[in-house]
N, C-alpha and C positions, 0 to 999 in steps of 0.2 A: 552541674558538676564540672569543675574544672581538671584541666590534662594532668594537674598535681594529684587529683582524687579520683582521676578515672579507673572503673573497673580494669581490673586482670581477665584477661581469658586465655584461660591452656583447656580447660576440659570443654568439649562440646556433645551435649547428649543431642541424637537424630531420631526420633518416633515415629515411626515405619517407613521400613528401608523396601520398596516398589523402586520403580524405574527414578520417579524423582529424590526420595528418601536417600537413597544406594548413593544417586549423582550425587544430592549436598555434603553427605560424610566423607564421600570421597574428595571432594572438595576442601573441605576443612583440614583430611588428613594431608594432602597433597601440601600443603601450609604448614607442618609441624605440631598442628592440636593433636591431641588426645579423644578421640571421637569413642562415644559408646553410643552404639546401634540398638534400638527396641525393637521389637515385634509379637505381637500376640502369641506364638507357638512355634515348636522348631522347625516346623514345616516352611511357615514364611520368613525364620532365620536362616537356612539355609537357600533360600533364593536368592534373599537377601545377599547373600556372599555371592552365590553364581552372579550377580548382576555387576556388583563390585570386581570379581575378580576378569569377568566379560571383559568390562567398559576399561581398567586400566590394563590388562592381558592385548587390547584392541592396542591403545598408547604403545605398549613398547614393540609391537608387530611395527607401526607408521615410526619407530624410534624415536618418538616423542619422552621415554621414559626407558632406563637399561630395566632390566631382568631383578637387580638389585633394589635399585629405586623400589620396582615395584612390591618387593616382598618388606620393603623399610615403611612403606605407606601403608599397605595390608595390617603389618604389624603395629599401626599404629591404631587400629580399629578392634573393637569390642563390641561382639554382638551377642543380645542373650533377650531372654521374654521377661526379665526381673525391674521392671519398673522403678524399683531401690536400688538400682544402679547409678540412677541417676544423680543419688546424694550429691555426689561430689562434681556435677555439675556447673558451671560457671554461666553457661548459654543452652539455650534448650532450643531444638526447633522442633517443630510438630509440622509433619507430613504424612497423613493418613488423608484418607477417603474423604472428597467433599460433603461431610456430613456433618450440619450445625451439631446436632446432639452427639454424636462422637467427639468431636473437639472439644466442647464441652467437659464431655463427662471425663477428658486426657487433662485438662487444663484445672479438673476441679481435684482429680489425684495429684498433679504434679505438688498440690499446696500442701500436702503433709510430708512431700519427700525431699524438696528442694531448699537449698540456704533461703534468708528472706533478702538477699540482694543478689539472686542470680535472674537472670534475663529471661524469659518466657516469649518466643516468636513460631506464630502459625505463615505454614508457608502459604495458606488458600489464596485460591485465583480468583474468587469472588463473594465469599461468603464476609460477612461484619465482622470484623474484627472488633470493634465493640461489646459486640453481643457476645462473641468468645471469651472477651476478657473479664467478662462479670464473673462469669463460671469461680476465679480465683480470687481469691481472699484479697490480695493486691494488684488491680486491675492494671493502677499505674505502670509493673514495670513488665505488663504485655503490650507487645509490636507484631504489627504482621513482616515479613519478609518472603517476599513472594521471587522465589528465584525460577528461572527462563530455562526451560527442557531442552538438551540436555545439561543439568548443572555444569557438570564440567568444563562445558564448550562458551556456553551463552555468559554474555559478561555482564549483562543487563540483571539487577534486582532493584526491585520497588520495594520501598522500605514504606509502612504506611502507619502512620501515625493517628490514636485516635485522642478525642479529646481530654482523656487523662493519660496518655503518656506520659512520663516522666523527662524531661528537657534532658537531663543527664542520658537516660535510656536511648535516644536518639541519638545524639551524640556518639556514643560509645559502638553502637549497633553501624551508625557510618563507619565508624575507624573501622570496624574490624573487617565490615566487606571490601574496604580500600583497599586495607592490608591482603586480605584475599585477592587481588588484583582486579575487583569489581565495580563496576560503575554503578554506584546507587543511587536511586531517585528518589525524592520525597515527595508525597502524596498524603490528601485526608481520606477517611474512611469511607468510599463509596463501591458500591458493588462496581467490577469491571476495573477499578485503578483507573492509573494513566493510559497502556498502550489497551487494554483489550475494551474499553470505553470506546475508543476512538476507533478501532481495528473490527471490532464484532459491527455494529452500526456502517460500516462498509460494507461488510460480508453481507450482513442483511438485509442491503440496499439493494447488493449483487444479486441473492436470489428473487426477489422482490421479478426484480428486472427480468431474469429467466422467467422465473414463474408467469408473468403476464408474458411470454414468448414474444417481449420485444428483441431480443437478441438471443443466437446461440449460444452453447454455453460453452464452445471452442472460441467464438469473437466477444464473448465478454472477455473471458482468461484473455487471450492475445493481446486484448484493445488494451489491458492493465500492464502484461508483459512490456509491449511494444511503444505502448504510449506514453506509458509513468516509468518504465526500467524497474517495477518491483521483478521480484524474484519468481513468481508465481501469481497465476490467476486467481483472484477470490475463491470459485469452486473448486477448484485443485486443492487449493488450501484449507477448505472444511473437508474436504474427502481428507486432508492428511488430520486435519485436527480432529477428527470424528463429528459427525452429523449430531451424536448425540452430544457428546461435548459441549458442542456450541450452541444445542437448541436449550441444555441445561444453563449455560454463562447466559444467552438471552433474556430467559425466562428470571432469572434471579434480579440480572437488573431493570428487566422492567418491573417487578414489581416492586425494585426498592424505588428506584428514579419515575414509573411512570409515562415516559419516554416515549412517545408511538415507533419512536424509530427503533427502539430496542424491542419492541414486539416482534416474537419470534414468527417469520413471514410462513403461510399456515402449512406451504411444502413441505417445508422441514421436520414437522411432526408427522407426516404423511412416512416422508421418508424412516423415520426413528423409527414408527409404530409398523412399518413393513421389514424393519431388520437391513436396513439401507446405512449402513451405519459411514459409510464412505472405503478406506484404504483397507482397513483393519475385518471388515467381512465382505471384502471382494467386491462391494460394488457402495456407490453414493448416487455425488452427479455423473459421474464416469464409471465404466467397467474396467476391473484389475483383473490380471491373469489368475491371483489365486487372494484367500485374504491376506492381509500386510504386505502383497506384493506390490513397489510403485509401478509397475508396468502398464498401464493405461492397453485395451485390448478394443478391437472396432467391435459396437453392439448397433440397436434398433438408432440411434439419433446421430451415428458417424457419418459423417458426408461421404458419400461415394465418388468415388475418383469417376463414375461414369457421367456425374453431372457436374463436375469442375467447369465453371461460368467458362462463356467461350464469346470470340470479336463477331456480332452481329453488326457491325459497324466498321467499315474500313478507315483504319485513323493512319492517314500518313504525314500530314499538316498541324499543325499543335500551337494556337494561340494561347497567347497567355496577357491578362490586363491588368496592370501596376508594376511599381519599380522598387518596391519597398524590399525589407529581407526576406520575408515569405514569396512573393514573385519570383526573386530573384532567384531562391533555393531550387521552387517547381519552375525555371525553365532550366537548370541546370541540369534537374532530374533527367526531365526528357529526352534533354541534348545528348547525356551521356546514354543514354538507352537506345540512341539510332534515330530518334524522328526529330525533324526540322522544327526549328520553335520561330514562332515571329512573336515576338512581344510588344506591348504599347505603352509610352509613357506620357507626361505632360512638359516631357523637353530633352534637348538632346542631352543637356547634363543628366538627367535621370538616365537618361540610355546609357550615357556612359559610365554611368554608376554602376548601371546591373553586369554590364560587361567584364568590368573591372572588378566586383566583387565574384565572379566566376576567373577571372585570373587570377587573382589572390588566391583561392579556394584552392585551382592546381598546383601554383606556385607551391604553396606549402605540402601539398601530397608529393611534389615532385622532389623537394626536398628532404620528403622522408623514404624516399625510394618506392614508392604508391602508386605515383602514374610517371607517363613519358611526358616530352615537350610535344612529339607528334600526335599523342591522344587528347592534349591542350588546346592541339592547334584543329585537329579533327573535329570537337568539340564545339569549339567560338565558331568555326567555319558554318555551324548549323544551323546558328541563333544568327538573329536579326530583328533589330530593333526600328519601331516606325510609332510618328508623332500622330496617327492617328489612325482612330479606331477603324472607320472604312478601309482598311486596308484587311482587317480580317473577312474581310467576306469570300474566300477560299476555303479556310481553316475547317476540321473535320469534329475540330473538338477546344472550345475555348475554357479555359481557366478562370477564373477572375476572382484576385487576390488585391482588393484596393480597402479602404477605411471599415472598421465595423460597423456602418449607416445602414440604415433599410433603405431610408430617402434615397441614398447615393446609391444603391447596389438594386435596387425598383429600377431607378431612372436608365441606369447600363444594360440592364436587361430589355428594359425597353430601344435601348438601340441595339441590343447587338440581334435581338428578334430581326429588326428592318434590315439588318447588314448580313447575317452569316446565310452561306446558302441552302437551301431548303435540306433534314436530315441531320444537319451538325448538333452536335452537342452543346450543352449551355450547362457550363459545373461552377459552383460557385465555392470558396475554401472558408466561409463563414463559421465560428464554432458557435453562434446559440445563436443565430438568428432564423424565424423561420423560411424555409427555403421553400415553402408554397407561395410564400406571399412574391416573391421574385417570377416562382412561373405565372402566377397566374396574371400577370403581364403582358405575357407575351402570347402567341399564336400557336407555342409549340410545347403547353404544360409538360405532355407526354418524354419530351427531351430534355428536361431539365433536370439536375440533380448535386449533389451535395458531394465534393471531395475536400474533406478536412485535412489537408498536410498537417504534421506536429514540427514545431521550428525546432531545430535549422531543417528545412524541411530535405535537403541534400545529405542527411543524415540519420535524421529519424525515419525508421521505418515502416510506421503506421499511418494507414490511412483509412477515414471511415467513410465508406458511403452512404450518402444516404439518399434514402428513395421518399419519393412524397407520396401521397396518395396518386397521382395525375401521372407517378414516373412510370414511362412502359418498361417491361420485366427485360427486353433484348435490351435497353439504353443500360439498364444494371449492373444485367451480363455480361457487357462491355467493358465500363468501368472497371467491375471488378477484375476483370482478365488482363487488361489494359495494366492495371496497381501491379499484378502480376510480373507482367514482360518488363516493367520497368524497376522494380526490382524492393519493390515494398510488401507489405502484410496487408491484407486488403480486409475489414469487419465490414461487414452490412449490417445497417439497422435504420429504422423510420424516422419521421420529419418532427424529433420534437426536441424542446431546450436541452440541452448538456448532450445529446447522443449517446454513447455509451461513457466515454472515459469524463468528461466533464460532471456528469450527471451523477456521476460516483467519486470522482475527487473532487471535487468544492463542498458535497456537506460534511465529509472527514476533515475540511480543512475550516472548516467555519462551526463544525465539533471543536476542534482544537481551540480557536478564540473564544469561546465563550467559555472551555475549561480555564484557559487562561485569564479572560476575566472574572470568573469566580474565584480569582486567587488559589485553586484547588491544587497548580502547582504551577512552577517558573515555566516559561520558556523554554529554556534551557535545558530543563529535564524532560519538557515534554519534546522535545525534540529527541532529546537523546534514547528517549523510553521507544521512540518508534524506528529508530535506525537501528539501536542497538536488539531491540526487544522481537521486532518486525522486520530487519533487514531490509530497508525501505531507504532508495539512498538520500532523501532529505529529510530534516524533519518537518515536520505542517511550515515552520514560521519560517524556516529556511527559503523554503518552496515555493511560500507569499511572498516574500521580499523579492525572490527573483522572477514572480509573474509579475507584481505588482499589484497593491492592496486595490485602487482603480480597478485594473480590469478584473480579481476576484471579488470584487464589490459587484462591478453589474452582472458577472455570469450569475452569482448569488441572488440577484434580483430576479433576472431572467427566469431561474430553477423557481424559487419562490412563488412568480407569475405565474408561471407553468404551471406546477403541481399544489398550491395552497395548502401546501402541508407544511404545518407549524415549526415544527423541528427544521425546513429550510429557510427559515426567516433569518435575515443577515445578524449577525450580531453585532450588536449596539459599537462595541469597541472598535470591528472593524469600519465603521461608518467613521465614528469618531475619526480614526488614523486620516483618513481619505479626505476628510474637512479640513482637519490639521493641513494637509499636506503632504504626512508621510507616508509614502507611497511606496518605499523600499529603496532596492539599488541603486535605481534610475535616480531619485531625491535626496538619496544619501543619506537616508534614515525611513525606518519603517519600523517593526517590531524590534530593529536593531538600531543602533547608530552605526554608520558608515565612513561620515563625514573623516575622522581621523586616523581610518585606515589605508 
């Protein structure tokens, strides 16, 4: 159908007005449509309006809308339990209860009330929209449209196309969310869409991960906060999204997809079936003050402040080995936190590199009014740089930030074993390499241990520890107190591929390429589906191009190695890319071209 022939829409009929039903009409009216409201009985119309009159009553309290506005939008809504209301219709959307057979049995009434060219869209978050659309005499002009709670707010809708849509239908169904000032994404029919395909399958890695008590479930959330800049911890985020919620979005697509990774991990049902529901009845993975309160309250698994890790280790001396940005960042760290750094390179231009990229660093804070020239000069006064390693054999606690080799990072460990004095620490900022294989080199397994800076590491504020089997529990409790004083978030967790945040973003992101090479949707919109949808500040292919497809290729390997679960095996395309060439930013082409920008 062309823009000459394309559908009119003024009337929008909405099928149960709940929290998200209320959001879409008000949404539409907020636009100038003409919205008629259904709901089974006057009991649920009349909430129906308190939710509406809440949610834009809330707008003009923030002045987002006058007093006026608000009663011109109200008035533009019609709610009633008369199904033949709908005649005159132009757009239908369907938001009741995730229940195939209720959609259904809405979508097989709507066929004797509705014109035979008005539009038909179920908003479900995961059920077939295929299967929905049999229910109607003309399947062709049913769409899902799956709009992001709360409607009003969220500008993310997935528009999902099944294999008889109508070309015209699509089309038309894009305009009108544009025109709603919405960002719509196109997708095929599969349980989970775009973002909750790729978003549930984290989640459910996240608890996976609790569940076998590799990690707390305060330094999972943090390691995600602090590490990635998302907005929220994985299990914050199912306590907000309801425990059942998301064991119900699991369980539908693994049975549609099959998926291991989308089997709901067996906690989850434990929690459901004890009334764990998360935010909404007061307790999940976290304890709330009351139900639906966010308040987070200390219960039986809150760390006590009486065993806050503490310095078993006197560190006044602070080596650090390589010159590269990540070096360069953790000596800067140091330096500013009070202890002396000696660093090593393979030449005094390297030396002068890292020196000069910590003046640069202040120069610019000092330019924005951040620091002084004398906490510059405080600073540089601390650091010093020396062309060889035998000079650390004072140091209380050595760093070492050089290539990601095992070969090369084995063989250092085996000198700094001969060199550092009996006692020192041995950390290495490896992110997937194993770090047993490095102590057990040396004479001192018990002192060896894992600090993962996230680059620029003078900024980012997460760091993971990690412990091997060989690490003593005081070398831990150091570190971790150590992260502390100097001014970072400190997760502990054990000696294996990805540690906490890698281990959970590379297969969300190697989810995303093999969505993308199933052609299931662009780029572009899967990225947009997880910024806009997820509030996630990249999207997957944004976030590859700026690590670099290279090194998401081998951490993917590494994960893979590790865990021989199917679902971590690299996807074809990204290999491809990496053969190519395209490697992202750095190559100036990767999922994107770069070259001519």
């Amino acid at each position: 159908m062309t823009d000459e022939t394309a559908r009119e829409f003024s009337t929008v009929g909405v099928i149960g007005l709940g929290t998200m039903g209320a959001g879409i009409a008000e949404v539409f009216a907020r636009n100038g449509y003409t919205v008629i409201g259904v709901e089974l009985n006057d009991g649920a119309v009349e909430r129906g309006h308190q939710h509406l009159e809440h949610s834009t009553g809330r707008a003009v309290k923030r002045e987002k809308m006058t007093a006026e506005q608000q009663a011109e939008l109200l008035g533009r809504i019609t709610l009633t339990t008369d199904m033949k209301a709908l005649a005159v219709a132009d757009l239908v959307v369907e938001a009741v209860v995730e229940s195939l057979e209720v959609k259904k049995s809405i979508f097989r009434l709507l066929d004797g009330i509705v014109r035979d060219d008005a539009v038909l869209a179920t908003n479900t978050s995961s059920l077939s929209v295929t299967e929905i659309s049999t229910a109607n005499s003309k399947p062709g002009r049913v769409i899902g449209v799956h709009f992001f709670n709360p409607a009003p707010v969220q500008n993310l809708v997935e528009i999902i196309r099944t294999v008889v849509t109508e070309p015209s239908v699509l089309e038309d169904v894009q305009g009108v969310l544009r025109g709603l000032g919405k960002n719509p994404v196109v997708c095929g029919d599969k349980a989970g869409f775009i973002a909750n395909t790729l978003l549930f399958g984290y989640l459910n890695h996240a608890v996976s991960m609790y569940e076998g008590k590799y990690a707390s479930r305060e330094d999972i959330d943090a390691a995600m906060r602090f590490g990635c800049g998302y907005p929220m911890g994985p299990l914050a985020l199912l306590d907000l999204i309801g425990l059942d919620t998301a064991y119900e979005i699991l369980d539908t697509m693994y049975k549609q997809g099959r998926d291991r990774l989308h089997a709901p991990a067996p906690i989850l049902k434990q929690y459901v079936t004890a009334g764990l529901l998360g935010r909404k009845s007061g307790r999940g993975f976290y304890t709330y003050e009351a139900p639906d309160s966010p308040i987070v309250v200390d219960d039986a698994q809150t760390p006590s402040t009486d065993d806050l890790p503490q310095l078993h280790h006197d560190i006044r001396l602070v080596g650090v080995v390589g010159t590269g940005t990540m070096a360069a960042g953790i000596v800067e760290v140091f330096a500013k936190a009070g202890y002396d750094v000696l660093f090593t390179g393979r030449g005094q231009d390297k030396i002068a590199g890292v020196v000069a990229a910590i003046t640069r660093n202040f120069d610019k804070q000092i330019q924005r009014g951040r620091a002084t020239e004398e906490q510059k000069a405080e600073v540089l006064g601390r650091v010093r740089g020396t062309t060889s390693l035998d000079d650390l054999r004072d140091v209380d606690l050595v760093v070492e930030a050089i290539a990601e080799d095992l070969a090369i990072k084995t063989t250092l460990f085996e000198n700094l074993d001969e060199i550092c004095k009996p006692g020192a620490i041995l950390a290495t900022t490896t992110s997937s390499l194993p770090i047993i294989s490095m102590a057990k080199v040396t004479k001192r397994p018990q002192h060896v241990i894992g600090m993962h800076f996230f680059n620029p590491a003078a900024i980012m504020k997460l760091v993971e520890v990690v412990s091997t089997v060989a690490t003593d529990e005081a070398v831990t409790e150091t570190v971790l107190a150590l992260c502390e004083k100097v001014g970072k978030v400190a997760v502990r967790c054990g000696d294996r591929a990805g540690f906490i945040v890698n281990a959970l973003l590379f297969p969300y992101l190697n989810d995303a390429v093999k969505m993308l090479e199933a052609h299931y949707a662009t780029a572009d919109d899967i990225d947009m589906a997880m910024k806009l949808g997820c509030a996630l500040p990249m999207g997957p292919f944004e976030l590859l191009d700026v690590v670099g497809n290279d090194v998401s290729l081998a951490i993917q390997k590494e994960l893979y190695l590790e865990f021989r679960e199917p679902g971590f095996s690299p996807a074809p395309l990204l290999e491809h890319l990496v053969t190519a060439g395209y490697l992202g930013r750095k190559a100036g082409r990767g999922f994107r071209d770069y070259s001519a920008r």
